[in-house]
C-alpha positions in Angstrom: -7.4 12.2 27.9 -6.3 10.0 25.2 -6.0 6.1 25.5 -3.3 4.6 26.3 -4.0 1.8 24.1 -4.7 4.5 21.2 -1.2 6.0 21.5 0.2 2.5 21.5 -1.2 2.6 18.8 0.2 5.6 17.1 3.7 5.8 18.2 5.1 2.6 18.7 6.4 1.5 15.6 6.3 5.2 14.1 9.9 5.1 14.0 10.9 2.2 12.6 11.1 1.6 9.3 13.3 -0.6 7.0 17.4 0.7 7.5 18.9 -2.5 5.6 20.0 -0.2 2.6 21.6 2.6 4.2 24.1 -0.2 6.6 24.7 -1.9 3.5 26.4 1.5 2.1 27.9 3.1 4.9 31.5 2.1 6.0 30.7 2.1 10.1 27.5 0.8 11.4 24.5 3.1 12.6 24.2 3.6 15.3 21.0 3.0 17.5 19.9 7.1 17.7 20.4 7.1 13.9 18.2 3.6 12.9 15.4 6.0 15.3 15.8 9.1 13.5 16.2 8.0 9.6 13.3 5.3 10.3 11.0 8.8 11.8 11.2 10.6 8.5 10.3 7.3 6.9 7.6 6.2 8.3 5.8 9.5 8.2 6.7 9.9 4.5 4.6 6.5 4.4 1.9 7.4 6.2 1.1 10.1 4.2 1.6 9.1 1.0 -1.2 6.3 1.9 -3.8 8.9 2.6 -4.5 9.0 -1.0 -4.6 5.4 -1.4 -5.4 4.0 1.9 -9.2 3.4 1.8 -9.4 1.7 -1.8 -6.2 -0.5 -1.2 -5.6 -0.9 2.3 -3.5 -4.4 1.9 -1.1 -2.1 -0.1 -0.5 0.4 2.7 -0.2 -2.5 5.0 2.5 -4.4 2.7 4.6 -1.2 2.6 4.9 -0.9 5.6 5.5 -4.9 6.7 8.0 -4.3 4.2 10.0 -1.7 5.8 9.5 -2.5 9.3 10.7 -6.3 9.0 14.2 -5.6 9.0 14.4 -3.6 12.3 12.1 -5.4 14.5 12.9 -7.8 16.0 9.6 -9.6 16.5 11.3 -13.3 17.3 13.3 -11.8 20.6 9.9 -9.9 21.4 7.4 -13.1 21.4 10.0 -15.5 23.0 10.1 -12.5 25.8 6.4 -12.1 26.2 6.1 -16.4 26.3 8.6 -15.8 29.7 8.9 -18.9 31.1 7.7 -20.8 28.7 10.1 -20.6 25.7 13.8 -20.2 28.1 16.7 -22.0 27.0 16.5 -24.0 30.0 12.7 -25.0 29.3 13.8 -25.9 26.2 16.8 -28.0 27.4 14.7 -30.2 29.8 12.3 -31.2 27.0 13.4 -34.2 24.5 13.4 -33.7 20.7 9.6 -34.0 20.2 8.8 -31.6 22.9 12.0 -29.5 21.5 9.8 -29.3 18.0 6.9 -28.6 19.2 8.3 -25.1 21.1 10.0 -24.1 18.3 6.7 -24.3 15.8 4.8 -22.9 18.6 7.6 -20.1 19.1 7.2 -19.9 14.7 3.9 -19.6 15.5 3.6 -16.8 17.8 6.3 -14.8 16.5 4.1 -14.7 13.1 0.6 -13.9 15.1 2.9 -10.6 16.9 4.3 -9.6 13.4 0.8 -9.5 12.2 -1.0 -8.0 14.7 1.9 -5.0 15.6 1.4 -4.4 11.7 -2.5 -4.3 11.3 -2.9 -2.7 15.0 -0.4 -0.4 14.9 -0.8 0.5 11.1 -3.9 1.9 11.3 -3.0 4.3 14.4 -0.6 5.8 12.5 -3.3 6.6 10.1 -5.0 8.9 13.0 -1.9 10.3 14.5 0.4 10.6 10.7 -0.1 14.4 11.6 1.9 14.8 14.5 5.4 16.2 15.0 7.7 13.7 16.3 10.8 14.3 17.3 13.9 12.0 18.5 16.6 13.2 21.2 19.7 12.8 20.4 21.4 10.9 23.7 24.1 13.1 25.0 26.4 10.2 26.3 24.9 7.1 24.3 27.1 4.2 24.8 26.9 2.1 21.4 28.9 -0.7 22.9 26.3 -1.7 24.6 24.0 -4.6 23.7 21.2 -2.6 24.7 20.3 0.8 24.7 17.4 3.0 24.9 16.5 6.0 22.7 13.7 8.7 23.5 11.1 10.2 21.1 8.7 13.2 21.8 5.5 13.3 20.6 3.7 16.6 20.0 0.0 16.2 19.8 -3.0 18.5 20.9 -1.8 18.1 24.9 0.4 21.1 26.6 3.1 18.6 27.2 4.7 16.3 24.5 4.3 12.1 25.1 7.6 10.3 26.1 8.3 7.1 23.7 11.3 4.9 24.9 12.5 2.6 22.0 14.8 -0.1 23.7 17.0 -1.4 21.1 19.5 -4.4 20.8 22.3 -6.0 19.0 21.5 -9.0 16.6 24.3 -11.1 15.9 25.5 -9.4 12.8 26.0 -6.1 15.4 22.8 -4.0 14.0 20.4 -2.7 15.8 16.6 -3.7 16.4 13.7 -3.3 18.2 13.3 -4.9 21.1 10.8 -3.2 22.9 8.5 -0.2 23.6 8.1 1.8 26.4 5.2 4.7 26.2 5.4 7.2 29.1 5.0 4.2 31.9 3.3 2.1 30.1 6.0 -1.1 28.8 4.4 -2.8 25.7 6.2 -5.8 26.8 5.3 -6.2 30.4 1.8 -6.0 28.8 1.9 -8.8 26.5 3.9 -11.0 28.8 1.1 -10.6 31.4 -1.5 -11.5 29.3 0.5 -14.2 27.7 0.8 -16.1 31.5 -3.2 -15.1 32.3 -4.2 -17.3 29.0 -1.3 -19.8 30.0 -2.9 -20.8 33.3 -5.9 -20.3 32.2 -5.2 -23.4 29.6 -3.1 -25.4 31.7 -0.1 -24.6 30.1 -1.2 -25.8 26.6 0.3 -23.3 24.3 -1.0 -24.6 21.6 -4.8 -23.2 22.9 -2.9 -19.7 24.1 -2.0 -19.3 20.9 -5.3 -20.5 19.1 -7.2 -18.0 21.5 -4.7 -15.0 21.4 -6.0 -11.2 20.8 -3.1 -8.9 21.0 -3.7 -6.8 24.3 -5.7 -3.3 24.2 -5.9 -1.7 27.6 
């Protein structure tokens, strides 16, 4: 059976790519099925056009798809979720302006080290898995007002039955959609991180500063 760390690696951010272009020119907003969908077709259109290229210019593969993928994730929300406790509002209240500056840059901070490491991480297994047939349901009864909803993807690889990906997506303030977070059959990308992030937490103390200087994205 295939890791689950391995089709983490492969589907999570295989459908969803860079959507900024087509809100800009259509009159109503798109919806959270549709940023899924168009963003499918993207990224695999990516991911093979950088077989030809991939091995000689890797940096460029990974830039492309940086490129595209910055507009719909929404990797600040994700890494103040995974630091729990430790970035709330109410934390952040109780502190006084130095402390208040500090968990911002080490919020900064983080949010950077995610962005990079869903990007390498994730880039490459979509190199391995670019061949597979993905395919999005379309929610019967999706209710876009909502602040949060949750579209399903199938994907059809070598096994008799197809893997379940659960993109959970939100409303920024401007009313588009983003990823917030990724759930692959059981397995919830952010429950993982967040756990991790509080094992390294006690195991410094609390000093964010060494979490973050020690952090190595998760891989079981």
């Amino acid at each position: 059976m295939i890791s689950v760390s391995r089709w983490l690696s492969a589907t999570i951010f295989g459908g969803l790519l860079g959507i900024a272009p087509l809100q800009a020119e259509e009159a109503q907003p798109v919806s959270a099925y549709e940023v899924v969908r168009e963003t499918t077709q993207n990224v695999l259109s990516v991911v093979q056009g950088a077989q030809d290229y991939v091995n000689e210019e890797p940096e460029r593969y990974f830039e492309q798809l940086q490129a595209v993928l910055d507009p719909v994730i929404d990797y600040r929300g994700f890494a103040r979720g995974v630091m729990g406790e430790y970035a709330t509002s109410k934390r952040y209240k109780s502190l006084d302006e130095a402390g208040r500056a500090q968990l911002r840059s080490q919020l900064e901070r983080f949010t950077g080290l995610v962005r990079d490491t869903l990007i390498s991480t994730y880039g490459r297994g979509l190199l391995a898995f670019g061949g597979s047939r993905i395919k999005v349901e379309e929610p019967p009864n999706l209710d876009e007002s909502l602040r949060v909803v949750s579209v399903q993807q199938q994907i059809f690889n070598d096994g008799p039955k197809p893997y379940l990906v659960n993109y959970q997506m939100g409303r920024d303030k401007a009313g588009n959609w983003k990823l917030r977070n990724v759930i692959v059959e059981s397995v919830n990308l952010g429950q993982i991180y967040r756990s991790q992030f509080e094992a390294a937490a006690r195991k410094h103390n609390g000093d964010l500063d060494l979490v973050l200087d020690n952090w190595d994205a998760p891989t079981g």
